[in-house]
C-alpha positions as a Markdown table, in Angstrom:
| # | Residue | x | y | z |
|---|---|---|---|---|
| 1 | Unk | 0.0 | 0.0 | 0.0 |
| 2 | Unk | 0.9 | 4.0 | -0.6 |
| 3 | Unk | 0.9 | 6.1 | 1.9 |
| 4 | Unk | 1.1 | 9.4 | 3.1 |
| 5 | Unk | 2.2 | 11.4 | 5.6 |
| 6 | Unk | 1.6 | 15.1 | 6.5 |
| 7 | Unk | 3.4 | 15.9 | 9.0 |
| 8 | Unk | 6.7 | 15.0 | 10.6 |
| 9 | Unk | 7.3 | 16.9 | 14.3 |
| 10 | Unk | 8.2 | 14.7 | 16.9 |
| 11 | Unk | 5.6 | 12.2 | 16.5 |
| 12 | Unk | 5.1 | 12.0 | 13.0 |
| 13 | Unk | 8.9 | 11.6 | 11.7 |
| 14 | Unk | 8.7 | 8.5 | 13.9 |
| 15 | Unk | 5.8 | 7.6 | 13.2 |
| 16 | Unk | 6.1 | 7.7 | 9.4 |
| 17 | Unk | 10.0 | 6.5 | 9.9 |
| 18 | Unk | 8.0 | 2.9 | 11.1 |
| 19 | Unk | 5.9 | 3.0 | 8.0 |
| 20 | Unk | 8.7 | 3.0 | 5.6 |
| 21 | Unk | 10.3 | 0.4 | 7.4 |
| 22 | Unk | 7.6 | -1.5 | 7.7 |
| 23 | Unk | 7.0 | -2.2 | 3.6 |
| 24 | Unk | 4.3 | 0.7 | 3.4 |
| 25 | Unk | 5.5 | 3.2 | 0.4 |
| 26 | Unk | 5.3 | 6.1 | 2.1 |
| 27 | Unk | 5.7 | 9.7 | 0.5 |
| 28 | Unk | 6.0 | 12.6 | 3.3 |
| 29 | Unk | 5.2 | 15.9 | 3.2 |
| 30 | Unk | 6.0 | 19.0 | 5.9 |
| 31 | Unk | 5.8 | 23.3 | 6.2 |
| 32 | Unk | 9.5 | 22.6 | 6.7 |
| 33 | Unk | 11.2 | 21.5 | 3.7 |
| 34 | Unk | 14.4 | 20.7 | 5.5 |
| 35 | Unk | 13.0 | 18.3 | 8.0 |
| 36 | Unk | 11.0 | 16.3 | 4.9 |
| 37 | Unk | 14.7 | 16.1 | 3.1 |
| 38 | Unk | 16.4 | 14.4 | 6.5 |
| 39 | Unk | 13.5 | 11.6 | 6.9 |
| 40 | Unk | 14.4 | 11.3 | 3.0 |
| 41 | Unk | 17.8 | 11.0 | 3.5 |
| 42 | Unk | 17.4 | 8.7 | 6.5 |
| 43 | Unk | 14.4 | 6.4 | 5.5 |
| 44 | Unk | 14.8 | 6.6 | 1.9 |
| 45 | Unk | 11.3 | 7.8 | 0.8 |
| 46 | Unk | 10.1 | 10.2 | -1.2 |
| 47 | Unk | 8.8 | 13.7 | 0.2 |
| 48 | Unk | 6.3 | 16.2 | -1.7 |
| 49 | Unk | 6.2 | 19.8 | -2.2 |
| 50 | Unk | 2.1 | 20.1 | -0.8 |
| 51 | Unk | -0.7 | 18.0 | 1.1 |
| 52 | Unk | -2.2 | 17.7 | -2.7 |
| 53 | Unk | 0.8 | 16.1 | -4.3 |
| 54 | Unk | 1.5 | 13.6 | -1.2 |
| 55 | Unk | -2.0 | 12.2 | -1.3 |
| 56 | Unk | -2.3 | 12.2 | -5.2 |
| 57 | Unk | -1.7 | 7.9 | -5.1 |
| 58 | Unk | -1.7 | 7.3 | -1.8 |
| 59 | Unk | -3.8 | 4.6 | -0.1 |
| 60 | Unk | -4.1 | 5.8 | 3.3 |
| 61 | Unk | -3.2 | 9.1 | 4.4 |
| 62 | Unk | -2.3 | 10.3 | 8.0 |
| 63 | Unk | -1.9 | 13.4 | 9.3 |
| 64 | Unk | 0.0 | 14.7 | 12.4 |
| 65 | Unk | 0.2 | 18.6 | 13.0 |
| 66 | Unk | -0.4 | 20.9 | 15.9 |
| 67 | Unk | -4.1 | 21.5 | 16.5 |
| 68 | Unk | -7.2 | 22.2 | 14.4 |
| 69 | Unk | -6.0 | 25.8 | 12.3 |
| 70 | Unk | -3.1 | 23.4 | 10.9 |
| 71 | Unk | -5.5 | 20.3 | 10.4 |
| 72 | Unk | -7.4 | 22.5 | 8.2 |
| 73 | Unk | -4.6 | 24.0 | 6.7 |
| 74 | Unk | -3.5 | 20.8 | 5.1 |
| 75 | Unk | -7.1 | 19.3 | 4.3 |
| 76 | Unk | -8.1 | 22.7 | 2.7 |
| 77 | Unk | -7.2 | 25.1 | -0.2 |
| 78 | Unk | -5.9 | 24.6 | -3.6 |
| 79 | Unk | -3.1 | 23.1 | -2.0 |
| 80 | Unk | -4.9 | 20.8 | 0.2 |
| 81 | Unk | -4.8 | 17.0 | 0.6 |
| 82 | Unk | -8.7 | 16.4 | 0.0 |
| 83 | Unk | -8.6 | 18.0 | -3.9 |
| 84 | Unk | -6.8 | 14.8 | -4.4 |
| 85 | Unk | -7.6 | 11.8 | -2.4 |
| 86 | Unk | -9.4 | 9.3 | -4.8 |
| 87 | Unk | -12.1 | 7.1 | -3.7 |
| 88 | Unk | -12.0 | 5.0 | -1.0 |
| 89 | Unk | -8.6 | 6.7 | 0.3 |
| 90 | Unk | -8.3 | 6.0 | 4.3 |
| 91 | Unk | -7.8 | 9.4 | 5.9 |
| 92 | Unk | -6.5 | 9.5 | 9.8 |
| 93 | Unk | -6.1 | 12.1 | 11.6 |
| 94 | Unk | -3.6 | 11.6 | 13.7 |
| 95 | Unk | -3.7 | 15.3 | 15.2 |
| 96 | Unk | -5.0 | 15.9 | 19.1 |
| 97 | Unk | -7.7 | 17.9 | 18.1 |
| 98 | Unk | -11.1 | 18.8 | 18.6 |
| 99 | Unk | -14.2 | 16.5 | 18.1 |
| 100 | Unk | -15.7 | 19.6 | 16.3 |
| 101 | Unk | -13.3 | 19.4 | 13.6 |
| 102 | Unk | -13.4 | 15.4 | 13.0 |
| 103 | Unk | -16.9 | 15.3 | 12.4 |
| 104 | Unk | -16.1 | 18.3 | 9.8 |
| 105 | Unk | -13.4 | 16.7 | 8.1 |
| 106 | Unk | -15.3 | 12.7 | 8.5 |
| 107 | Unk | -18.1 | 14.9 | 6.3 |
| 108 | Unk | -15.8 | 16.5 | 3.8 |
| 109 | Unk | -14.4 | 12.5 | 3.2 |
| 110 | Unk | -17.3 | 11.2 | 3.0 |
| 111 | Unk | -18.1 | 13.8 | -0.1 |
| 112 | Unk | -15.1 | 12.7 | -2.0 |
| 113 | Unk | -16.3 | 8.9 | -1.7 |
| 114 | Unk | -13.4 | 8.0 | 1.0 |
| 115 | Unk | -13.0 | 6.9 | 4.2 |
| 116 | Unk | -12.1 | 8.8 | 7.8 |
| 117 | Unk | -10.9 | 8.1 | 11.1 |
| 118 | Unk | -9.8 | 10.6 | 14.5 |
| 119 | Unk | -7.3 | 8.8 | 15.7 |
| 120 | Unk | -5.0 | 11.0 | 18.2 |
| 121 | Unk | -2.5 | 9.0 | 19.8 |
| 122 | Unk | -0.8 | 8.9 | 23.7 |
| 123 | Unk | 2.7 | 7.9 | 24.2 |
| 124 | Unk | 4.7 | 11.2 | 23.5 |
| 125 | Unk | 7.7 | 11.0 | 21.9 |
| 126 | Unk | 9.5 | 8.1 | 23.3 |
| 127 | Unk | 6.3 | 6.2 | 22.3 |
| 128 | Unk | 6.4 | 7.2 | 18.8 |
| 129 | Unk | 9.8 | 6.5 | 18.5 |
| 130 | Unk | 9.4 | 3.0 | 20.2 |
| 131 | Unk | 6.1 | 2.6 | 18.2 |
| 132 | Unk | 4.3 | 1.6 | 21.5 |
| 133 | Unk | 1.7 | 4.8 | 21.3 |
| 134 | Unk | -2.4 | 4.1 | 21.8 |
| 135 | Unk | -4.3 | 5.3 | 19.6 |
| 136 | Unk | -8.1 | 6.0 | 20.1 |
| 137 | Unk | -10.3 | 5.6 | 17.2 |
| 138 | Unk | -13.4 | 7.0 | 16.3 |
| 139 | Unk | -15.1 | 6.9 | 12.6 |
| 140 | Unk | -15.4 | 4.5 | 9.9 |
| 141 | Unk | -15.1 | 0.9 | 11.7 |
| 142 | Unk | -14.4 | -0.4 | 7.6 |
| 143 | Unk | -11.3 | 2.2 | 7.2 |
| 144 | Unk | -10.4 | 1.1 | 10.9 |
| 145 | Unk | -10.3 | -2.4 | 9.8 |
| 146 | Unk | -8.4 | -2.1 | 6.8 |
| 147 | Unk | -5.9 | 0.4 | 8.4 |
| 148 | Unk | -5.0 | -1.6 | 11.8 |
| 149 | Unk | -2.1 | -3.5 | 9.6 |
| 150 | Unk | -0.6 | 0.3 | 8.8 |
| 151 | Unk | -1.6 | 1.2 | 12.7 |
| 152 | Unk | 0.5 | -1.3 | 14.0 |
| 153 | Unk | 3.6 | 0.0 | 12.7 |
| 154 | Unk | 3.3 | 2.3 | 15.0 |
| 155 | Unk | 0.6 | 1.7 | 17.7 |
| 156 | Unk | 1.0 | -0.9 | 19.8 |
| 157 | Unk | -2.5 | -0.4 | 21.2 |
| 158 | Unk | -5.5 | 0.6 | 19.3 |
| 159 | Unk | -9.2 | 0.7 | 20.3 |
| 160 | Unk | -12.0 | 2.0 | 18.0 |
| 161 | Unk | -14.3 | 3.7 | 19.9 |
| 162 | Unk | -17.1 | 4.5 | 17.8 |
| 163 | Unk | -18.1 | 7.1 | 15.1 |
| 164 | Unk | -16.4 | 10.2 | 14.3 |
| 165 | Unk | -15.1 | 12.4 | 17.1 |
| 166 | Unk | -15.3 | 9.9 | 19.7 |
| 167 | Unk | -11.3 | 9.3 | 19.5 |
| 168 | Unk | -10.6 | 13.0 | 19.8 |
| 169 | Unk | -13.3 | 12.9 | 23.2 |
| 170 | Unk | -11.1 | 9.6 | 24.5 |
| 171 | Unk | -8.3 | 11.8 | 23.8 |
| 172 | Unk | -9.6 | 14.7 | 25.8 |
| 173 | Unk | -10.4 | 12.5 | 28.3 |
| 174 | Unk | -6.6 | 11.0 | 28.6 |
| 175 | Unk | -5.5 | 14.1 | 28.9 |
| 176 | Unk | -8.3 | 15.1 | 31.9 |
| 177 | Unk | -6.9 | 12.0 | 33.9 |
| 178 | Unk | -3.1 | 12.7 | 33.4 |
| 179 | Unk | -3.3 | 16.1 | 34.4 |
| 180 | Unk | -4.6 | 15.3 | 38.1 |
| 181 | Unk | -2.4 | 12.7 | 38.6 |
| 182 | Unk | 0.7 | 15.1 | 37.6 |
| 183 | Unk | -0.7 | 18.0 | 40.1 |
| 184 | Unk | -0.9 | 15.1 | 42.6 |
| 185 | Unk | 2.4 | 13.5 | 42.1 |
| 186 | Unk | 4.6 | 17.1 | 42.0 |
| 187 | Unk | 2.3 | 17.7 | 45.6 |
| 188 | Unk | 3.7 | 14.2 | 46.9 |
| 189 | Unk | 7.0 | 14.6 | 45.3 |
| 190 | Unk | 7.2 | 18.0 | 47.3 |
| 191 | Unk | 6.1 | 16.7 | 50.3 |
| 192 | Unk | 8.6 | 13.8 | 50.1 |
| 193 | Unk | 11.6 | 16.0 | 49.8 |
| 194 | Unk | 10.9 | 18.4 | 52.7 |
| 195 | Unk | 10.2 | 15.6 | 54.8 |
| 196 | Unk | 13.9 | 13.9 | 53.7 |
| 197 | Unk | 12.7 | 10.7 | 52.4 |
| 198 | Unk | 14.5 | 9.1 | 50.0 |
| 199 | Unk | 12.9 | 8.8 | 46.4 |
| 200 | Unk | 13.8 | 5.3 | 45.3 |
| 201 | Unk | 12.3 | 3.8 | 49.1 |
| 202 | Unk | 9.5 | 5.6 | 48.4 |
| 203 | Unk | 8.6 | 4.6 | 45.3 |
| 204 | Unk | 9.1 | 1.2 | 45.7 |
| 205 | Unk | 6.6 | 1.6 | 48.8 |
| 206 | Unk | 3.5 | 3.4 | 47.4 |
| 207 | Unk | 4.1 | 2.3 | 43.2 |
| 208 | Unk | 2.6 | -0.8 | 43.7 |
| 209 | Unk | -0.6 | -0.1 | 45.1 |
| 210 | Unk | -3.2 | 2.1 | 44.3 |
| 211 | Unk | -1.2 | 5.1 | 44.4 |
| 212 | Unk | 1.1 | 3.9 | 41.8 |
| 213 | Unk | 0.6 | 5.2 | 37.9 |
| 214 | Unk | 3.2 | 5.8 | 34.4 |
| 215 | Unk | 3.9 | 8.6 | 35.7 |
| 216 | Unk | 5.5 | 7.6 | 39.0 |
| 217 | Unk | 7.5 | 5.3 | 37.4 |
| 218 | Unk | 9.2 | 7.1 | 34.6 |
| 219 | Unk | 8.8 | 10.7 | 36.2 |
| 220 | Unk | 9.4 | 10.8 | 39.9 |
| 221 | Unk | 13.5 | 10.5 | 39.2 |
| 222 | Unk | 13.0 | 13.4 | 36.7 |
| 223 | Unk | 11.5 | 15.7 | 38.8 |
| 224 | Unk | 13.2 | 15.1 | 41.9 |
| 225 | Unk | 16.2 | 16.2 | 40.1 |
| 226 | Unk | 14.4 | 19.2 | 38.5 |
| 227 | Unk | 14.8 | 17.4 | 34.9 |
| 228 | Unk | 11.9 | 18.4 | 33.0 |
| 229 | Unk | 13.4 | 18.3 | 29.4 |
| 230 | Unk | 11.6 | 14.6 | 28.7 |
| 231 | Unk | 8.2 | 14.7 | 27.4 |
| 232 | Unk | 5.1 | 16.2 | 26.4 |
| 233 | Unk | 5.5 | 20.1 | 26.8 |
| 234 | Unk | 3.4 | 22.1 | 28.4 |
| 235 | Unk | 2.6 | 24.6 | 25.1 |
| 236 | Unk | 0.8 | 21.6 | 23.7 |
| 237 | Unk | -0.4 | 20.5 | 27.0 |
| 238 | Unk | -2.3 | 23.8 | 27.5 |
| 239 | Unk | -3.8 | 23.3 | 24.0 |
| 240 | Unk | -5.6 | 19.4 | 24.8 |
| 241 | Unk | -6.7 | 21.0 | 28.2 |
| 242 | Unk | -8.5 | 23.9 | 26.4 |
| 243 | Unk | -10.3 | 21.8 | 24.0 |
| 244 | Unk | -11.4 | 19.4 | 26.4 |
| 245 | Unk | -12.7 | 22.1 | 28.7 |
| 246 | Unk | -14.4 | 23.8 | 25.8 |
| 247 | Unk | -16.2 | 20.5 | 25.3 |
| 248 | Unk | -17.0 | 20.1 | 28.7 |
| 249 | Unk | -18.8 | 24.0 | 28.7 |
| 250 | Unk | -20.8 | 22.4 | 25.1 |
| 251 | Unk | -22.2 | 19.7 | 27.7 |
| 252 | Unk | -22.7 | 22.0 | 30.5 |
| 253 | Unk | -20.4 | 20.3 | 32.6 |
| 254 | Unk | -18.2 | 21.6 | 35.6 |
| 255 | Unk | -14.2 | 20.6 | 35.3 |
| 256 | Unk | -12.9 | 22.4 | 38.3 |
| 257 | Unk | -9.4 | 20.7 | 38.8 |
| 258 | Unk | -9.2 | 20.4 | 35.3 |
| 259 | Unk | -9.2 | 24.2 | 34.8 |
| 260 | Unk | -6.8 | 24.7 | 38.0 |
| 261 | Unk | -4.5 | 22.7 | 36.7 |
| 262 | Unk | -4.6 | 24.4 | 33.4 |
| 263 | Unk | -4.0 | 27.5 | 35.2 |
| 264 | Unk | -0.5 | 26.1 | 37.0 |
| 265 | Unk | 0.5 | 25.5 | 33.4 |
| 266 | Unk | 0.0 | 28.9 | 32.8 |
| 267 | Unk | 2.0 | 29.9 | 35.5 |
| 268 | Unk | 4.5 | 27.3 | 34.4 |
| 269 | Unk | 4.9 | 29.5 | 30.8 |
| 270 | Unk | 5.2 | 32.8 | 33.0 |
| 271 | Unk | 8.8 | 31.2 | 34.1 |
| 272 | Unk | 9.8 | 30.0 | 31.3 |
| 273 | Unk | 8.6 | 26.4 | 31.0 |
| 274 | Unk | 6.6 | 26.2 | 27.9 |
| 275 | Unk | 8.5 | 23.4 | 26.0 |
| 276 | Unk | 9.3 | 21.8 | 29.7 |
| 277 | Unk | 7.4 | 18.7 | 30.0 |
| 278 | Unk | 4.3 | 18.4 | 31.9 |
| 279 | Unk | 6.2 | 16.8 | 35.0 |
| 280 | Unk | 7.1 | 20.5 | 36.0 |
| 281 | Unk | 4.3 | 21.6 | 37.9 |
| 282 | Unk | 6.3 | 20.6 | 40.4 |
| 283 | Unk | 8.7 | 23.1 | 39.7 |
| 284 | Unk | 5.6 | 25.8 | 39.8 |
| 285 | Unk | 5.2 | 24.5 | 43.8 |
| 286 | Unk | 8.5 | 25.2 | 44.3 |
| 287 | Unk | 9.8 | 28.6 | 42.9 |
């Protein structure tokens, strides 16, 4: 199969990287020429010079950008990816975006005779690059099926979830869960090192049980060491929380720690810290 792929940040080159290695012919396409010439010159594809030309023979096509102004920005205009997707093309939309936006797009698909899935992954970088991300599904369960061979390249978990825009509210609802559990662990972390304990003991006490979650075990080292160069930054942080709070006011529904916790990541990019990872509201508790 022919594949494309729009996008290549710090997910997507991964992401398309395990494609191309995987036997799919894949032809890239990014705003920033220069990044689509190194994953040619290290995978050995091709690259294109728009959305359009990428998708011209491809198969499947994935997308992978920042949020919904540069999903459209690729789908749309004369340069845009669906003035050339042929019938029964699989589109995915690999973007964390909002569920608005994937019933738009699943539409605009559906016009042109092809296929669409929301499919926004979690894993960060490291899982891209190990190609252990999730992906959570929502739209045509016939393009899901036929796609889960190309999925796997890269995902080692993927659940369809139903039609479109019900990945993107899984995805909002990810993100929701991680960002208590962060505000809880910086407060425990704090406490811990006041109080002298020593990190290692301590997780190996409380990781176990029901306290115990991903990111104790591959951020509490990290933080306690004020290392918050390793994962998901807060700048795109900031962006998941605000659509999944503007989806929560569309069902007239009250997120309270969800918004405080959006506001310490504010007060995390007042010092600085909008590319640190979201581990480093702990370092908002203790400037």
């Amino acid at each position: 199969m022919k594949c494309a792929f729009i996008g290549l940040g710090v997910m997507g080159y991964p992401m398309a990287g395990h494609l191309q290695q995987n036997g799919f012919a894949t032809t890239v396409y990014n705003r920033t020429t220069s990044k689509a010439e190194q994953w040619v010159k290290t995978y050995g594809a091709n690259m294109a010079a728009t959305p359009r030309e990428a998708a011209i023979n491809a198969d499947m096509v994935m997308v992978c950008v920042g949020n919904d102004d540069d999903v459209r920005s690729v789908f749309y205009g004369d340069d845009g990816l669906l003035n050339s997707i042929r019938e029964n093309t699989i589109v995915i939309d690999h973007t964390t975006a909002s569920a608005e936006l994937a019933r738009e797009l699943s539409e605009q698909v559906h016009d042109r005779v092809a296929l669409f899935l929301d499919a926004p992954v979690s894993g960060g970088q490291q899982g891209a690059e190990n190609a252990v991300l999730t992906a959570m599904i929502g739209g045509d369960k016939a393009a899901f099926e036929a796609a889960e061979e190309a999925l796997q390249c890269y995902c080692k978990t993927r659940e369809y979830m139903g039609e479109a825009g019900y990945g993107q509210l899984a995805k909002m609802v990810n993100q929701i869960c991680i960002a208590g559990v962060v505000q809880g662990l910086s407060e425990g972390v704090q406490l811990a090192r006041k109080a002298g304990l020593d990190p290692d003991a301590l997780i190996r006490a409380i990781s176990q049980g029901a306290a115990g979650s991903w990111q104790m075990q591959n951020r509490y080292k990290t933080m306690w060491q004020g290392h918050y160069e390793h994962g998901f930054a807060v700048d795109w942080m900031r962006k998941d929380l605000k659509i999944a709070l503007a989806e929560a006011d569309r069902h007239g529904l009250s997120m309270p720690l969800t918004a405080l916790v959006d506001q310490f990541y504010a007060e995390v990019q007042q010092m600085g810290g909008s590319r640190w990872d979201t581990s480093s509201l702990l370092a908002r508790l203790e400037k």
